[in-house]
C-alpha positions in Angstrom: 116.1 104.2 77.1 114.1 107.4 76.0 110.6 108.6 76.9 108.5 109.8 74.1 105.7 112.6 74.3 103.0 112.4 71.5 100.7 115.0 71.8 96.8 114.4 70.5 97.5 117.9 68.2 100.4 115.5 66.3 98.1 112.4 65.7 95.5 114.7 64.3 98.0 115.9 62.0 98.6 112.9 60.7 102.3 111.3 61.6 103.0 108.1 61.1 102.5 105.9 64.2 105.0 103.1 62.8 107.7 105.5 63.6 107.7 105.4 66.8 108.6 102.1 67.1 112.5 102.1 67.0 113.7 98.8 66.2 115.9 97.6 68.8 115.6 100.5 71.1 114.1 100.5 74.5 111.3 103.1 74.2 108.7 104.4 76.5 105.5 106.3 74.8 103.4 108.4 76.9 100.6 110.4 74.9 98.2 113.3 75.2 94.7 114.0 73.5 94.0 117.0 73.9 92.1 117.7 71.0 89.7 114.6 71.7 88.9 115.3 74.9 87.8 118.9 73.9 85.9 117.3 71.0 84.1 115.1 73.7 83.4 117.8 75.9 81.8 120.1 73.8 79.3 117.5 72.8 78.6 116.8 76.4 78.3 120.8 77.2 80.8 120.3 79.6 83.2 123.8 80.1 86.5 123.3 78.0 89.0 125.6 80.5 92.6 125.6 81.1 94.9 127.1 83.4 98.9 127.6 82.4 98.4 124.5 79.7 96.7 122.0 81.9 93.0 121.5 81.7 90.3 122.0 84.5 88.4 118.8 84.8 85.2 117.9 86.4 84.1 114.5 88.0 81.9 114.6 84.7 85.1 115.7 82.5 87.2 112.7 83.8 85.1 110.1 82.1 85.6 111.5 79.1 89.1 112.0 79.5 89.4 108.4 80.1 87.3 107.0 77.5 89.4 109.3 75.0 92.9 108.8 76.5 91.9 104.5 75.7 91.0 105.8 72.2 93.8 107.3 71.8 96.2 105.0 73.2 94.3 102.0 71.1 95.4 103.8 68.0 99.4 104.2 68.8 99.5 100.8 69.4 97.6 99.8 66.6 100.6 102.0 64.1 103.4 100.4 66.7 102.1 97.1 66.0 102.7 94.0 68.2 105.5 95.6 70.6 103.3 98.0 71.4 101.9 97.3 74.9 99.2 99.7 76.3 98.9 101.0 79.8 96.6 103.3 81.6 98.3 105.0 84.0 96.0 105.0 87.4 95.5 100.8 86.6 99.7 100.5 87.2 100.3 102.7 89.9 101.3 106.3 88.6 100.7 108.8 91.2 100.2 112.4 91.9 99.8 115.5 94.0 96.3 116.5 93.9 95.5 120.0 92.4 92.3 121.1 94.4 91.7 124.3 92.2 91.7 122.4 89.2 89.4 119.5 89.9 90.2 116.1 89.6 94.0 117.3 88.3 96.9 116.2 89.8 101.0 117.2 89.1 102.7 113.8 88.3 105.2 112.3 90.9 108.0 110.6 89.7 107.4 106.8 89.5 108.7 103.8 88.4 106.2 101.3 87.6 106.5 97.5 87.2 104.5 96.8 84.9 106.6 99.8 82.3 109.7 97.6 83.5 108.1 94.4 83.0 107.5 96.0 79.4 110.7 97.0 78.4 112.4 93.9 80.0 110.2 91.9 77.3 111.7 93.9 74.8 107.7 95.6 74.1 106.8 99.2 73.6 105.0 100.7 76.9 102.2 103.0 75.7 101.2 105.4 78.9 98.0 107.1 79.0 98.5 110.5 81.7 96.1 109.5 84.5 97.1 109.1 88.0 95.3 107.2 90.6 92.1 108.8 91.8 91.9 109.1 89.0 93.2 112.3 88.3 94.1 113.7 85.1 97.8 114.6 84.8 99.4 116.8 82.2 100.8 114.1 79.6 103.9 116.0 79.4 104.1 116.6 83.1 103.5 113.1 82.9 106.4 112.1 80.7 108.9 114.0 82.4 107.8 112.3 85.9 108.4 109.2 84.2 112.1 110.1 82.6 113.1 110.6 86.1 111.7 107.7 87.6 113.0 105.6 84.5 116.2 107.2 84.9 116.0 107.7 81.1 118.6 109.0 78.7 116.4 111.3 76.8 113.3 113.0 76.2 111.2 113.9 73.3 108.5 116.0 73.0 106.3 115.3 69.6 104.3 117.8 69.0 102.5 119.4 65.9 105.0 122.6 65.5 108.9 122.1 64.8 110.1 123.7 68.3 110.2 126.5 70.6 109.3 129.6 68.3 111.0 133.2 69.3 110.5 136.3 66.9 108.8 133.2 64.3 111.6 131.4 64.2 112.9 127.8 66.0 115.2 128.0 68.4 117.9 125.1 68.2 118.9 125.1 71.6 118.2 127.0 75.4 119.7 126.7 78.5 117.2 125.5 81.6 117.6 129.0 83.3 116.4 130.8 80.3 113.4 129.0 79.8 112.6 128.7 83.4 113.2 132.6 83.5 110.7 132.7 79.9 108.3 130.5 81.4 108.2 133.4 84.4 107.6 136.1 81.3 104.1 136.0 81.0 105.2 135.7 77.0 104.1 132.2 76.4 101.0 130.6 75.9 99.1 127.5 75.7 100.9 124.1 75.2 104.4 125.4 74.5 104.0 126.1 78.6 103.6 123.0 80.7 106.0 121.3 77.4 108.9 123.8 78.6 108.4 123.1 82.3 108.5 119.6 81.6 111.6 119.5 79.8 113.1 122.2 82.1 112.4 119.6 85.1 114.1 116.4 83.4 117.1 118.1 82.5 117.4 119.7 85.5 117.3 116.1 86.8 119.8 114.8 84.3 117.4 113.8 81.3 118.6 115.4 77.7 115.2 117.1 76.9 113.9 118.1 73.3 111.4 119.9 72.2 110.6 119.2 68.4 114.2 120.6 67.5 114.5 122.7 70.1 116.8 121.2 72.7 116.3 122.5 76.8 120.0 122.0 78.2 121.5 122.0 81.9 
């Protein structure tokens, strides 16, 4: 079984949903939307911030994040089709630790939820919107990683809307988890390639095979 990151930044850019749906495999989905929460908050005047990849969010924010994570999740499953079975993740139990200095953010625990079993066991494609119970609004790929581990999943993808990790402009094929853990320490990266690393860096740590577009994080 493999977890599956799709970030909001890959939808917009246009892949085809249908894909994900692996005929015959058992395959968890857990998605951002990044782009469509910003949207949303700029229209409200709300404060888009983040801090190391993860966005600040408000009690006012976390509506919106909601309304546009069950946007977002409607559409996968609409391009999976009718194994596609959608989820939010503070209705089946996903939890987190609470990050106070972020608002209503927390750091996904890793879970394993009945009602992603229940999923898989009917053969159906669990779609996972990132929210924790509070709700909180958790990282999606933080999120995804918590889930590999709790899943005890073979792999994990991240889908994103660039082909890898990028060094001097070009894609690396493979790293080792110390040397991105020591990269993520740099102060070299930015934005999204940072909590995606640091996910991947955790699940392979924990025994999940961890990719990155092409770029493969290995223990």
């Amino acid at each position: 079984m493999n977890v599956i990151k799709v970030g909001g930044a890959a939808l917009k850019a246009g892949r085809e949903l249908g894909e994900l749906a692996f005929e015959g495999e058992r395959v968890v989905i857990v998605h951002g939307a990044g782009p469509q929460i910003s949207l949303e908050m700029e229209r409200a005047r709300i404060p888009v911030e983040f801090v190391d990849g993860r966005r600040v969010t408000s009690p006012a924010g976390i509506q919106i994040v909601r309304t546009a994570y069950q946007r977002v999740n409607a559409t996968i499953c609409e391009g999976i089709g009718d194994r596609a079975v959608g989820l939010m993740g503070d209705e089946i139990g996903l939890k987190a630790e609470r990050v106070p200095e972020l608002g209503l953010v927390g750091t996904a625990v890793p879970s394993r939820p009945q009602a992603v079993l229940d999923a898989l066991e009917a053969g159906k494609i669990p779609v996972v919107a990132p929210l924790a119970e509070g709700p909180l609004n958790v990282n999606a790929d933080d999120m995804a990683a918590a889930l590999a581990l709790g899943l005890g999943a073979d792999g994990l993808l991240f889908i994103t809307d660039v082909d890898g990790l990028l060094m001097d402009g070009e894609v690396v094929d493979e790293i080792g988890v110390d040397a991105a853990a020591e990269l993520l320490t740099s102060g070299t990266l930015a934005g999204g390639i940072i909590p995606k690393l640091g996910a991947a860096v955790t699940a392979a740590r924990g025994g999940v095979a961890a990719s990155i577009g092409q770029t493969a994080v290995v223990a």
